[in-house]
Structure formats: structure tokens, C-alpha cells
MIVO-530711 format. One line per field, with one value per residue (C-alpha): y, x, z. Coordinates in pm, whole numbers. Layout:
c2 Y, ...
c1 X, ...
c3 Z, ...
END
This chain:
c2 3722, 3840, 3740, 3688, 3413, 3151, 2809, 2620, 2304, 2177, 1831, 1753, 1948, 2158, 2397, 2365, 2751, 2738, 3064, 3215, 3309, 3741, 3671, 3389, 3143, 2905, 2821, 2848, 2742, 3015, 2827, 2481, 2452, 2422, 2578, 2927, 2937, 3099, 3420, 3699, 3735, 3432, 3285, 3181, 3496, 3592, 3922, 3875, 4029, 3785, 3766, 3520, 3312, 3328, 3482, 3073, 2934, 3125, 3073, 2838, 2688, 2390, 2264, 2428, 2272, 2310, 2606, 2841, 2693, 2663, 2636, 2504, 2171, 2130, 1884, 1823, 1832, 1783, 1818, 1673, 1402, 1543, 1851, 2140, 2053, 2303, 2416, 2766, 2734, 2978, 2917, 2758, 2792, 2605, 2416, 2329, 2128, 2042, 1916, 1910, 2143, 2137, 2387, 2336, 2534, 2514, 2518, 2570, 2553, 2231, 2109, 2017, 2036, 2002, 1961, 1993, 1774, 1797, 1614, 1614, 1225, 1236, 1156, 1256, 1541, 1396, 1584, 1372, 1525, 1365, 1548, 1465, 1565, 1510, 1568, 1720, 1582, 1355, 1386, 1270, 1331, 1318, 1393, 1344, 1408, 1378, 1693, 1935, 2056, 2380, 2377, 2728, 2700, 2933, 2718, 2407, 2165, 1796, 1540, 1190, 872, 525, 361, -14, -280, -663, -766, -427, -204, 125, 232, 531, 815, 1175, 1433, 1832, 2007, 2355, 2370, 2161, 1863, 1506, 1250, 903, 656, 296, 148, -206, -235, -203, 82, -156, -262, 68, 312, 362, 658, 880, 1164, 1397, 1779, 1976, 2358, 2240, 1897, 1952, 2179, 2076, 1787, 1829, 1440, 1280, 942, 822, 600, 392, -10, 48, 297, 613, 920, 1178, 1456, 1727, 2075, 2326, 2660, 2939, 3150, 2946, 2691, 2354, 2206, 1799, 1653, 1323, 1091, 788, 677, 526, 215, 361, 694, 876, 831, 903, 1073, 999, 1262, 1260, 1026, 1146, 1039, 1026, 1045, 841, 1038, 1224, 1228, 1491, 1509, 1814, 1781, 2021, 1774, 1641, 1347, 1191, 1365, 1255, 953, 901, 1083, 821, 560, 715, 729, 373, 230, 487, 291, -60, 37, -209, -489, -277, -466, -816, -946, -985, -1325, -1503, -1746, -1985, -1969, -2312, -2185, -2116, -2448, -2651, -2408, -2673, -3008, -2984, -3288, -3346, -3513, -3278, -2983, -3113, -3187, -2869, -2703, -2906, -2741, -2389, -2485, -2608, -2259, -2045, -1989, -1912, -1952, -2168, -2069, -2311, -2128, -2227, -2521, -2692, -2739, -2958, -2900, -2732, -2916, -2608, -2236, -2339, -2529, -2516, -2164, -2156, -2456, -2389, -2738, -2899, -3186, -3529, -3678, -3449, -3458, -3824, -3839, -3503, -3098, -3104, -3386, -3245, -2861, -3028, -3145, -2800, -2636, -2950, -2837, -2503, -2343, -2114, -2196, -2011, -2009, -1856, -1757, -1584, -1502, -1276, -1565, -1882, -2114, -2175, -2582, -2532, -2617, -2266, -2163, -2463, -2347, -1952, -1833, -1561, -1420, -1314, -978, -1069, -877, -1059, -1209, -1114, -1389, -1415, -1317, -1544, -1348, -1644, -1872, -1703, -1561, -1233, -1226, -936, -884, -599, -855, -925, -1303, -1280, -1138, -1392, -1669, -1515, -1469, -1781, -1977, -1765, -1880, -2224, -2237, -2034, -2218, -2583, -2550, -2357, -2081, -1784, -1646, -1585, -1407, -1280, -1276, -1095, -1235, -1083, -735, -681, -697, -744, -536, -541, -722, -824, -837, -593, -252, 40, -23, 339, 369, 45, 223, -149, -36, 161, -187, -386, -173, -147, -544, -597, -357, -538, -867, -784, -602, -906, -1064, -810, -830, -1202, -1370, -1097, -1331, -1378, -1198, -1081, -1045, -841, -943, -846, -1032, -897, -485, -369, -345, -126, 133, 310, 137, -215, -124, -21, -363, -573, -622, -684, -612, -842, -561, -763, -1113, -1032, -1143, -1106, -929, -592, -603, -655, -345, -103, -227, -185, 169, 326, 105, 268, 641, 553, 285, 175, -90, -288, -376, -463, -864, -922, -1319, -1432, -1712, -1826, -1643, -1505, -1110, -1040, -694, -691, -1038, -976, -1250, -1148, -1350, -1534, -1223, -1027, -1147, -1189, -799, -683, -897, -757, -442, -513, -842, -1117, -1431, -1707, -1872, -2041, -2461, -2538, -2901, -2779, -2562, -2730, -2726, -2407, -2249, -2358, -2226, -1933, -1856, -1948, -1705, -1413, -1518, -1492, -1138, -1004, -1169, -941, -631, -649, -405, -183, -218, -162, 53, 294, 566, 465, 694, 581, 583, 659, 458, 132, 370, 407, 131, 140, 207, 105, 188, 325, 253, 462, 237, 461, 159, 333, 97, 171, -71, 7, -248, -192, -326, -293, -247, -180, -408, -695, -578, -427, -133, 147, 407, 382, 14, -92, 232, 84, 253, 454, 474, 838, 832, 1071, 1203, 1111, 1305, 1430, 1445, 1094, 743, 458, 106, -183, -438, -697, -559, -347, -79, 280, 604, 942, 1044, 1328, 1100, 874, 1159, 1317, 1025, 751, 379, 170, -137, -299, -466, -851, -1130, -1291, -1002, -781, -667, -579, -535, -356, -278, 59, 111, 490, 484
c1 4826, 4500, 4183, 3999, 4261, 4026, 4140, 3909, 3869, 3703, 3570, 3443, 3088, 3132, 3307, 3422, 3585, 3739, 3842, 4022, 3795, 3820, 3661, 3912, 4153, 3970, 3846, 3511, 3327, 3295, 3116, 3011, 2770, 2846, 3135, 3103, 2951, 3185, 3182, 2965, 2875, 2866, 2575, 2741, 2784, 2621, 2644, 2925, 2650, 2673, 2479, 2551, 2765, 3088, 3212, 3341, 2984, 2809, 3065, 2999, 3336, 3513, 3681, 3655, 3771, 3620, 3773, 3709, 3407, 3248, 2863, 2706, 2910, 3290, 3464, 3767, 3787, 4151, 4300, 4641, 4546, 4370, 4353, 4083, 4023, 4014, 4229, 4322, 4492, 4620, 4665, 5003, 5007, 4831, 5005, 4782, 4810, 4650, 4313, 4447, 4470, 4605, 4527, 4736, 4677, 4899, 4883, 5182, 5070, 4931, 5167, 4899, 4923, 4606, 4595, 4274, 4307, 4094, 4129, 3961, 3859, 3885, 3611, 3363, 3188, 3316, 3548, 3735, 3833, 3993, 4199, 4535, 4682, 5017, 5166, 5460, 5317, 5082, 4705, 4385, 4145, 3777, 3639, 3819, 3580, 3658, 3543, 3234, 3050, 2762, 2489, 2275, 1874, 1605, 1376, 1350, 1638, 1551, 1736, 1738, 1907, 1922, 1763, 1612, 1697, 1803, 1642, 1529, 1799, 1839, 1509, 1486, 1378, 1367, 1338, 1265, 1515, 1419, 1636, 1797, 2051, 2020, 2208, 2276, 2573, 2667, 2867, 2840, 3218, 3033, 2796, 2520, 2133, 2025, 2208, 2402, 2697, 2507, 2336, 2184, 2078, 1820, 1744, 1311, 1213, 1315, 1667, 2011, 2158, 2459, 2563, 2832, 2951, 3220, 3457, 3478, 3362, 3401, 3190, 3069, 2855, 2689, 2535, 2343, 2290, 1995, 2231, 2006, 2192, 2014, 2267, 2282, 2648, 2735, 2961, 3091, 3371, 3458, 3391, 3646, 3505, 3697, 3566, 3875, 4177, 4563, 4835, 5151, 5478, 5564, 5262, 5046, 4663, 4463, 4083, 3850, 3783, 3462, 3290, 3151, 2930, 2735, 2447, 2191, 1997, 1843, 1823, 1855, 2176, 2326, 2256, 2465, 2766, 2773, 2754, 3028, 3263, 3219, 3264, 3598, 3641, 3626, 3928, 3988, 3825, 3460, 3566, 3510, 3171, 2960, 2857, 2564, 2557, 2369, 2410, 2282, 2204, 1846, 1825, 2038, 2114, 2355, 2279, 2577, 2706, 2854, 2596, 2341, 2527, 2633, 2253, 2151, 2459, 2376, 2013, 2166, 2408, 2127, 1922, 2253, 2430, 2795, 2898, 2811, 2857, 2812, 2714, 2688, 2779, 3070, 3333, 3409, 3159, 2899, 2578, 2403, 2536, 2651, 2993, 3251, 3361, 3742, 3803, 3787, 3882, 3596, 3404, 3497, 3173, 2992, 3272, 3369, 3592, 3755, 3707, 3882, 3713, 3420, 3541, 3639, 3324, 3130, 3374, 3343, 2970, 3123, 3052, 3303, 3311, 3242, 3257, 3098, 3325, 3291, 3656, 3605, 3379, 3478, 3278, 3330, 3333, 3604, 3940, 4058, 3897, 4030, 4363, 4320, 4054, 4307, 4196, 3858, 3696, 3645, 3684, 3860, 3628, 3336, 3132, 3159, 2816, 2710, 2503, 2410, 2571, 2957, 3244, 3416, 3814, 4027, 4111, 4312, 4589, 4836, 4848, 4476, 4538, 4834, 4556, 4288, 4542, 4672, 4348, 4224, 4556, 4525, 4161, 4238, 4529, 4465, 4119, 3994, 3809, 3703, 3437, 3442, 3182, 3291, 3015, 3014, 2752, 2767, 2884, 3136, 3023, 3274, 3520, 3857, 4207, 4314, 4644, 4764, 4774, 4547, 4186, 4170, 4435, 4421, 4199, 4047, 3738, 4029, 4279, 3989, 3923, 4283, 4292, 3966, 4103, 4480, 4295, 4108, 4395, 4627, 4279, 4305, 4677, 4764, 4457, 4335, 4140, 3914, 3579, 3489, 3131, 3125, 2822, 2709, 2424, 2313, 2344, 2534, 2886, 2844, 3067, 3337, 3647, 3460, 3345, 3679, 3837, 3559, 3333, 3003, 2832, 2481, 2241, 2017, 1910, 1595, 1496, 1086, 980, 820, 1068, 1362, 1267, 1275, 1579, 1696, 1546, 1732, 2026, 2055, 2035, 2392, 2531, 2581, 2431, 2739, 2813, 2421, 2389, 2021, 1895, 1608, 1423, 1095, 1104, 768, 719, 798, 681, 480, 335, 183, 299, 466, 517, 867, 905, 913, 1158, 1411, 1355, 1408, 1753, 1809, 1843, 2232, 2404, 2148, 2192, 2018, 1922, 1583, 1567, 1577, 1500, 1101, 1135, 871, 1013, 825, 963, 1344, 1243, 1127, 1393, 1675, 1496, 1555, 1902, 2007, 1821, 2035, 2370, 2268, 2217, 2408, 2705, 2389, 2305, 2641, 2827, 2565, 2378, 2103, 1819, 1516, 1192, 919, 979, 779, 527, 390, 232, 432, 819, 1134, 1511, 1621, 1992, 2117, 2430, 2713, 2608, 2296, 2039, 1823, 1709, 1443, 1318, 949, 759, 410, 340, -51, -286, -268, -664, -517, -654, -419, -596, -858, -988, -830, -613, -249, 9, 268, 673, 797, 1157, 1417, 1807, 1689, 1690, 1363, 1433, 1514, 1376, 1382, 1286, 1192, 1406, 1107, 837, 937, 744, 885, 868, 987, 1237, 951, 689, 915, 969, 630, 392, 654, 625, 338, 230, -104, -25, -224, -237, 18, 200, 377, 687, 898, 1212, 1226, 1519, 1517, 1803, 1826, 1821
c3 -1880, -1957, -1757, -2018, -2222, -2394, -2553, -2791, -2914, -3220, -3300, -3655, -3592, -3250, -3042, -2682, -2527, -2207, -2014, -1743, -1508, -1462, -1058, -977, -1053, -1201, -1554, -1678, -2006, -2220, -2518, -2603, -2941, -3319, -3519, -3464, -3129, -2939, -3187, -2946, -2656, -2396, -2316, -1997, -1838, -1534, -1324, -1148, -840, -552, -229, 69, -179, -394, -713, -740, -641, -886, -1208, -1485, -1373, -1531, -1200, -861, -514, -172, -35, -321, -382, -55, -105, -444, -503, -545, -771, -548, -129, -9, 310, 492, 733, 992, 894, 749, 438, 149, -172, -257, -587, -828, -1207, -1369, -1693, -1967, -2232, -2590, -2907, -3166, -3027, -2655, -2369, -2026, -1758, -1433, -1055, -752, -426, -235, 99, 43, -169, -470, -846, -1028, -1462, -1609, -1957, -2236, -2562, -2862, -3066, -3417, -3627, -3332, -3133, -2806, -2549, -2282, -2013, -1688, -1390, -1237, -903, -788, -468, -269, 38, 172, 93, 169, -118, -24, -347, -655, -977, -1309, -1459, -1455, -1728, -1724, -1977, -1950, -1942, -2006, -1808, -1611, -1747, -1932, -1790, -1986, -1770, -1784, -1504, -1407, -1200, -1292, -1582, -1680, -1738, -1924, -1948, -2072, -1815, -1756, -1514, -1536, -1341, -1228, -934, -684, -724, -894, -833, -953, -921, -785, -543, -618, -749, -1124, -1315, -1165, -1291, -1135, -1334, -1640, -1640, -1875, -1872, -2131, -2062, -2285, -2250, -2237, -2427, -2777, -2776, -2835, -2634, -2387, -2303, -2058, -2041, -1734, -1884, -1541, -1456, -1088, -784, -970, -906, -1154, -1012, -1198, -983, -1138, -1016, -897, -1250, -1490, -1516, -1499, -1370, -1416, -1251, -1249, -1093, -929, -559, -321, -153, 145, 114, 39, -167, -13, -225, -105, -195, -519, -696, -956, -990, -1290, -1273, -1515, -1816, -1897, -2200, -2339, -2619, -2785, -3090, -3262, -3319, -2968, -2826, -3148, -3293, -2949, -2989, -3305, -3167, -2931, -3162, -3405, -3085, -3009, -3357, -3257, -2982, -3170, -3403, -3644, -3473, -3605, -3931, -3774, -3905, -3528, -3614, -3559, -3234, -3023, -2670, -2523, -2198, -2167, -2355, -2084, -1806, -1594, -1754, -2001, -2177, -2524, -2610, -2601, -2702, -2999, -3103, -3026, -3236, -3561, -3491, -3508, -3755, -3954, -3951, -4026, -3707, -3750, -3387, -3125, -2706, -2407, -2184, -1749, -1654, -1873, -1605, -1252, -965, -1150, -1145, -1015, -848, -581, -697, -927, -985, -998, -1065, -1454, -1628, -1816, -1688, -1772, -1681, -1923, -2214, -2203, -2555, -2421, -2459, -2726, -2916, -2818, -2954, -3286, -3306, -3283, -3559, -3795, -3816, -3961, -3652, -3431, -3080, -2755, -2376, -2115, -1809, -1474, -1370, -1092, -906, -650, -504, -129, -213, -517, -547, -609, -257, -33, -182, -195, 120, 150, -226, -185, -15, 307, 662, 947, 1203, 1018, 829, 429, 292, -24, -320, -540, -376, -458, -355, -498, -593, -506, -922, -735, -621, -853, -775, -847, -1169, -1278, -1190, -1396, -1701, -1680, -1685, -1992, -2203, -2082, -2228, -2487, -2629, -2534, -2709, -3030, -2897, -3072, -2847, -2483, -2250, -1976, -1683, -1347, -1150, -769, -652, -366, -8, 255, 72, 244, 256, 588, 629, 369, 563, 681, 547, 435, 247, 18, -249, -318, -580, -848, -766, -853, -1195, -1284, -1232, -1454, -1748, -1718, -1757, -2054, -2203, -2174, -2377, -2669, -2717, -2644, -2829, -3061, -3256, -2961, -2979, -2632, -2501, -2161, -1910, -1553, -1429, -1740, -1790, -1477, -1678, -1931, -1967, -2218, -2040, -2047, -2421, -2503, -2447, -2523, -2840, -2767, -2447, -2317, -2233, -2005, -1871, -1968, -2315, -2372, -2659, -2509, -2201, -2428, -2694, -2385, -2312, -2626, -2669, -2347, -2475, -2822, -2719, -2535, -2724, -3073, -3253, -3311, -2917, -2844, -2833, -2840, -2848, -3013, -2738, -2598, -2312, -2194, -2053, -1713, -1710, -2054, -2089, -2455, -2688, -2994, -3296, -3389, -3690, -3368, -3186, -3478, -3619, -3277, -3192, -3543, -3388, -3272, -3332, -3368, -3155, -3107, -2708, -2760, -2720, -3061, -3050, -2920, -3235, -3525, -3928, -3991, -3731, -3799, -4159, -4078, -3830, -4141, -4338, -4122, -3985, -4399, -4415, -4150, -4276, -4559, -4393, -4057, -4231, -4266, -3909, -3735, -3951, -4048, -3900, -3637, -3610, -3375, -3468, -3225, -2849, -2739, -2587, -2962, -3110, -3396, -3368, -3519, -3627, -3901, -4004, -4345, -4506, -4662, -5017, -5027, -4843, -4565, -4343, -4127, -3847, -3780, -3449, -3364, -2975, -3058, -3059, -3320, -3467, -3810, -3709, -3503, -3588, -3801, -3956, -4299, -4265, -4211, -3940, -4080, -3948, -4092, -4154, -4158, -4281, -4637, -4939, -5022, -5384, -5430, -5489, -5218, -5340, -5175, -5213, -5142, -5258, -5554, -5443, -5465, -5285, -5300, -5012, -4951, -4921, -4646, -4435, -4470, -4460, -4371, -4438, -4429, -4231, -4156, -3883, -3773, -3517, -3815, -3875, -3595, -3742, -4048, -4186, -4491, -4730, -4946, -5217, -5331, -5660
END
């Protein structure tokens, strides 16, 4: 063996070179950039001079544990109970395939195996990469991460995260990084409002983008470290509730896997490997038209009756909606929050001729029909509870804290689990239902299950995820007609696993104009068009009170997969018009919008921005906002704002499908589009065919 063997990986645009280290047993990233970047010499290298640290502290190293990495931030801290903790490994052997690698180190004294696994995703730039450990003896695992990854810098390091709180999630944020540690993460049993598991690095504000993405709906942490080598090291894992994991003799552990993803092209290139993994992610369900629904809630909230359900789903049926949800407030006990989760049979009061009749009803509109459910929830006054006090998170002698008026389930119990599958196949099969949205509306608390061991060692936050993912697995396989919407109190369960096994996700609860396009902004550079559901409503700002027009609202729900949530029946015949005219325009162009390539124009910090989506038929569709104000004048008067475009061909023609007007692809990215934005008219969307 030589020290300096090197493995590479290739995905359809980059390179990824692993080596073994010629300091240490350990690996360290050699090269991560386009095809070809790993030809010369690495840009990784250091001195190999250290002073009052380690050969291991100072290497750009893939995975190191605390022991041979004693200073600057280990990935994995393992001991025997009650002893020192610490891992001297030495390398095993690697084993490689065709877009896969495993690296493995031992340590005998400890009786640890560790595989570093990397595999390539066809069709993308991403990288996942995930650890397992397996034991001769028992362990106690303090720290457990999933990988690390090192990006070099010339200068202070650009971070971009998601950040926000309920009701305004993912905006978009950075952070210059010229030394010291950041760190982000949740332990709310969920990714959380706070935080989203992603993280881009740039070498200064306009270089190539290094991105990460933990594939993991439960505690999570993502630290960034600005090394004093010029260096910046991510890692990223998963949290024990309990604050440490036990491996028992013989059992194997897998770690959440890490996303990787590497583009030229900034922030904006990133972006679209992201989106080209999910649409990976979708598989064949991508093909499934993302139709257009009404959700009655904002409408109703609680007050739910046939009656008045079915007038508001001729309304929507009326003005082209293909799908109609009730939302809150359908089933026993629920007049308000505080009853009736649990207890998940519909309410005879409200549907006197029956569910069913009532279900029939909806589809002989020509709508598809949807429900809203929050499996993971009980009500202290339901059924379920008076019957089951033993299945929720609760600690003996200890009162039962109440976050909206709820209950948690242990989803890690598997007589939880049986419950929650069999009341989704009794709904599912005793009524036609081709939508459900799955809500999650309270994190975990008093996290613990008396009765079933030693506290420590239960592991309850992975039991909980594994529970959640076998749940909506059961979903995919035993109803795959069922279109599944994911939802946390809005935002705070997003996530690859979650997207994986889901196909649309609600960003936020918050649904204003201005407030929902910075959602949708920080939402986009992560995720793809086709899993954003954005609603068109009345609701005012909460954190940018400017009224927008109705045009507004609809070109900005546009954006992802258009639904509808406003009370239709205070909706005048102009407006129903108008709304029926742009619910046909993006029946017409939503293939455009979630299968093509998203590029975003400008942020909601300039007073005109947009996306631009480029269709493999040759259209672009570009949705255009103004943020300015409404004077017709952005910059100077009669001179109308202009949206520059970009990835077109600069020799070509673009048409406007409305308008007739034609431009050349030069003059689209050079000068870009043009709007002269009113009071009357805030946004656009326009349709170019190349001819």
C-alpha cells in the first residue's frame, strides 16, 4: 500500500478524490471540482508543519475520531461505558465499484469497525455519503456524524443557510467565515422553523459552490469550522435525544446520509443540482401532473360541514381546480384544537348523508379529493388517549406539557405504528382519497418511555424517525395512487428522507405576498420547484404588509405547484374570472415549471425579480414580480424595469407567446425583459418559444 492511494468518483459534471492520508490513518479529500480537477497538484495540501496541534487536526480529513483528532473538531467520540473515550484506528482496506467506494478502519482495542461510504446518483452532481460502525463489544457513541467535507479558501469563507422561525422559514442568509466555528441544527424531534439542513460554502461571494444537504427528519447538527490552514471543514450528523447512542456486540449502525453537491456556477448552478436530484428523488411519480387544489381551511378553519364544503368546492371547481382538500376539522371532537385528535372517524353531525356520500359528492364535481391529517398528534379528551395514555412521550411523575393544546405519540413504538397504518388504510380504502397531507403540529417535550428500560439507551429521536419513514413507506407502496403533501406547522419538515417519500412539501403557514416570495426564494436555492406547494389567498403581510394585486399572488404560487386557500364565496365575478384565467395559464406551463431548469432572477430585495424555468419543448417561462413601488417608475419615469435572463442562446429568437413580440437571445441576456410596472399591474408571466 502506498500512502498516497487515491479513489475518485465522478458524477455527470464533477470530480470527488479521496486519499490516504501520508501523516495518518485517515482519509483526506484530495480534489472536489469539475472533470479534470484532480489532474496537478492539490489544492488541499498544507505543510504538513504543526505547532501545539496534530498532523490529524490540521488535515483536510474526510472522517477523523476523537483520539486522533484531539483539538479542531472530531466526527466520531467513542468510548466503552465508563471509560476514556477516544479511537485510534488504523486503515482496512477499501473496496470500490462503479460509482461507490468504501473505506473501512479498525480498532482492535476497542473493538470498532468504521466504513466510510460514498456513492455516486446518476443523472446528478450529488455525493452521498453516510458512516457505519459495528461492534465487537459494547459502545457508547457520543458523537456519531455522518460525514465531513473541506472546501479550501483564499479568504474569509461565504456561508449561505436557511434560517426563520414559524411562519417565516428559509430565508435566505449568509455569513463570512474567516475563522472560528458555525453552527446550526435542531432538536425539536424535526429539521425545525429555525433551520433547514443545508448549507452552501463559497471561496468570497461569487466562486464555485460546495453544498450539503442531511437526509434526516429527526435532531440534527451542521457545523462549519474556518481551520486556521485556509480551510473550511462541514460536518454534519444526527443528535441523540439522549445524548449518546449504545452499540451493543455484534450490531451495525448506519448514519443519515450526507449530500454533497459541487457547481461552477455559484449559488445558482447549486441550486439546480439540487433540483435535478430531487426530481431523482421523485422517480416515476415526477410524471404525475401536481394538480391544482383548494384547501378549505383558511376558508372554514373548524366549522366543517357538508354543506358548506361542497359550496365552496363547486366555487373552485368552477375556476379550474382539479382537486379539492378539507383541511382541520372533519372528524369527532374537533370543534376547535383542543379535541379530537386520534380519534380519526369523520363527524356525523357535520356529514349527515355520510363521508362517503359526502366524498362522492366532491369527485362528481370532477374534482379529486383530499384530507388533511395529523397522525403523530392526540388530544388528552380523545378516545385514542382514554384508551392509550401509555403511547405518548411522557416522563413518570412529571406533568404532560400541552403545545397547542396536544399530545405527541411515540411513532417509535411499534403498536404506535400498527395504529397509525391502520387508520391511513381504513380512510384510504373506505373513502376515495387521492390526496393526503400529512401535518405535524407540536415538537417533542417530555421525551421518554417509562417502563421500557434505561432512559439512555432507548435512542427514542432515530425510533421516532425510523417509525415516521416506515409509515410513509407503507403510504407509497400500499396506496401508490395517493399524492402525499408533507407539513410541519408549516416548514419545519423538510428534508431529503421526508422528500423522498412524499410529493409535495408546504413550505410555510405563512401565505402573504412579500412574506411568501422570501420564503419561496430561500426555498428554491434548496429545493425544486416540483415539491413547493404555494396557495394563492387573502391573507394580509405579517412582516411586509404592502398589498399586492390578485396577478400577484397567482404568478408567485405559480412558482411551484399552484393551489388555491382563499374564501372563495367573498371572491366577486371578476375576480373568479380572473383567477380561471391564470389557473388555465399554468395548466399550460406547469411541465415547464417542474420539469425544467429553474434559474432565479434577482431576490425580493430588488424591486423587480422573478424565475426563469427553460422547458426541454423549447419554452421559457419566466415569472416576473415587482417588489418596488407601484409608481411606473423604478428607475427612471416612463422608462420600464428590465428582468435579464440567462442559459439562453444568444443567437436565437424568443417569442412571446402573448404578445407576439420578439427578441434576440442576446438582447434577453444583455438588456433582459421588459415591464412597466403600475398600481394595476405588479406581475407577469410571460411565455417565450425559441424559434
Amino acid at each position: 500500500m502506498t500512502p498516497y492511494q487515491r479513489w475518485t468518483l465522478r458524477t455527470d459534471a464533477t470530480s470527488y478524490t479521496v486519499r490516504l492520508s501520508a501523516d495518518g490513518p485517515w482519509a483526506e479529500l484530495d480534489a472536489w471540482g469539475p472533470h479534470g480537477v484532480e489532474t496537478g497538484p492539490s489544492a488541499l495540501d498544507w505543510s504538513h508543519r504543526t505547532h501545539f496541534f496534530t498532523p490529524a487536526d490540521a488535515a483536510p480529513a474526510e472522517y477523523l475520531p476523537y483520539g486522533l483528532r484531539p483539538f479542531t473538531g472530531a466526527d466520531l467520540v467513542a468510548s466503552r461505558p465508563g471509560e476514556e473515550r477516544g479511537v485510534w484506528w488504523e486503515f482496512a482496506g477499501a473496496e470500490e465499484d462503479e460509482g461507490a467506494l468504501r473505506l473501512a478502519f479498525t480498532d482492535e482495542v476497542l473493538g470498532l469497525r468504521t466504513v466510510l461510504c460514498y456513492r455516486t446518483v446518476p443523472g446528478t452532481d450529488v455525493i452521498l455519503r453516510w458512516t457505519e460502525f459495528t461492534s465487537s463489544r459494547e459502545l457508547r457513541l457520543e458523537r456519531l456524524d455522518s460525514a465531513a467535507v473541506t472546501v479550501p479558501v483564499t479568504g474569509p469563507a461565504r456561508l449561505t443557510y436557511l434560517t426563520g422561525q414559524w411562519s417565516q422559514e428559509f430565508q435566505h442568509t449568509r455569513l463570512d467565515l474567516s475563522r472560528g466555528t458555525f453552527s446550526m441544527g435542531s432538536t425539536q424531534g424535526a429539521p425545525g422553523h429555525a433551520y433547514a439542513p443545508w448549507l452552501a460554502v463559497q471561496d468570497g461571494e461569487n466562486g464555485p459552490a460546495y453544498g450539503v444537504a442531511l437526509e434526516w427528519p429527526g435532531n440534527w447538527h451542521l457545523t462549519a469550522q474556518a481551520e486556521p490552514g485556509g480551510f473550511v471543514r462541514v460536518r454534519a450528523g444526527r443528535v441523540p435525544h439522549e445524548g449518546a447512542v449504545y452499540l451493543t456486540p455484534g450490531e451495525t449502525l448506519t448514519t443519515p446520509r450526507l449530500a454533497c453537491a459541487f457547481s461552477a456556477e455559484g449559488l445558482d448552478g447549486l441550486s439546480r443540482v439540487w433540483h435535478r436530484y430531487e426530481r431523482h428523488l421523485s422517480g416515476e411519480r415526477l410524471r404525475r401532473p401536481r394538480k391544482v387544489l383548494y384547501n378549505s381551511w383558511e376558508a372554514t378553519a373548524f366549522d366543517v360541514d357538508a354543506a358548506g364544503q361542497l359550496e365552496l368546492a363547486k366555487t373552485a371547481a368552477d375556476i379550474g381546480a382539479e382537486l379539492f382538500v378539507v383541511d382541520d376539522g372533519w372528524f369527532t371532537g374537533r370543534a376547535d384544537d383542543t379535541g379530537g385528535l386520534g380519534d380519526w372517524y369523520p363527524d356525523p353531525a357535520a356529514f349527515p348523508d355520510g363521508f362517503g356520500r359526502f366524498v362522492d359528492d366532491v369527485r362528481a364535481l370532477g374534482l379529486d379529493f383530499g384530507l388533511w391529517i395529523e397522525p403523530e398528534a392526540v388530544s388528552p379528551g380523545s378516545e385514542l388517549y382514554a384508551e392509550h395514555p401509555d403511547w405518548v412521550y411522557r416522563i413518570e411523575d412529571r406533568p404532560a406539557r400541552l403545545v397547542r393544546n396536544q399530545l405527541l405519540l411515540d411513532l417509535g413504538r411499534t403498536d404506535v405504528q400498527d395504529f397509525v397504518i391502520g387508520t391511513l388504510d381504513r380512510l384510504l380504502t373506505e373513502y376515495d382519497i387521492s390526496y393526503l397531507k400529512w401535518d405535524m403540529n407540536r415538537p417533542p417535550t417530555e421525551r421518554s418511555r417509562p417502563g421500557a428500560g434505561p432512559a439512555d439507551r432507548l435512542d427514542l429521536d432515530a425510533q421516532h424517525v425510523a417509525g415516521y419513514l416506515h409509515v410513509l413507506d407503507h403510504l407509497r407502496s400500499a396506496h401508490p395512487h395517493v399524492t402525499v403533501e408533507g407539513c410541519a406547522g408549516g416548514g419545519a419538515r423538510v428534508d431529503h428522507a421526508t422528500l423522498a417519500r412524499t410529493d409535495v412539501l408546504w413550505p410555510s403557514d405563512n401565505t402573504a405576498p412579500l412574506d411568501r416570495l422570501a420564503i419561496q426564494y430561500g426555498f428554491l436555492h434548496a429545493h425544486a420547484p416540483h415539491v413547493m406547494s404555494s396557495w394563492v389567498t387573502d391573507a394580509p403581510g405579517v412582516f411586509d404588509p404592502r398589498s399586492r394585486s390578485l396577478a400577484f399572488r397567482f404568478v408567485n404560487a405559480m412558482c411551484g405547484v399552484l393551489g388555491i386557500g382563499a374564501d372563495l364565496r367573498h371572491w366577486d365575478a371578476d375576480q373568479r374570472a380572473e383567477a380561471a384565467r391564470w389557473i388555465a395559464r399554468y395548466k399550460d406551463v406547469r411541465d415547464v415549471v417542474h420539469l425544467g431548469e429553474a434559474r432565479l432572477l434577482g431576490s425580493p430585495r430588488d424591486v423587480t425579480c422573478g424565475v426563469q424555468y427553460d422547458g426541454a419543448d423549447g419554452r421559457t417561462v419566466v415569472a416576473a414580480l415587482s417588489t418596488g413601488p407601484l409608481d411606473g417608475a423604478p428607475l427612471v419615469p416612463g422608462r420600464p424595469a428590465r428582468l435579464r435572463l440567462r442559459g439562453l442562446d444568444a443567437a436565437a429568437t424568443y417569442r412571446d407567446a402573448d404578445s407576439g413580440a420578439a427578441y434576440s437571445g442576446a438582447h434577453l441576456l444583455h438588456y433582459g425583459l421588459p415591464f412597466a410596472w403600475s398600481a394595476a399591474h405588479d406581475a407577469e408571466l410571460v411565455v417565450l418559444t425559441r424559434e
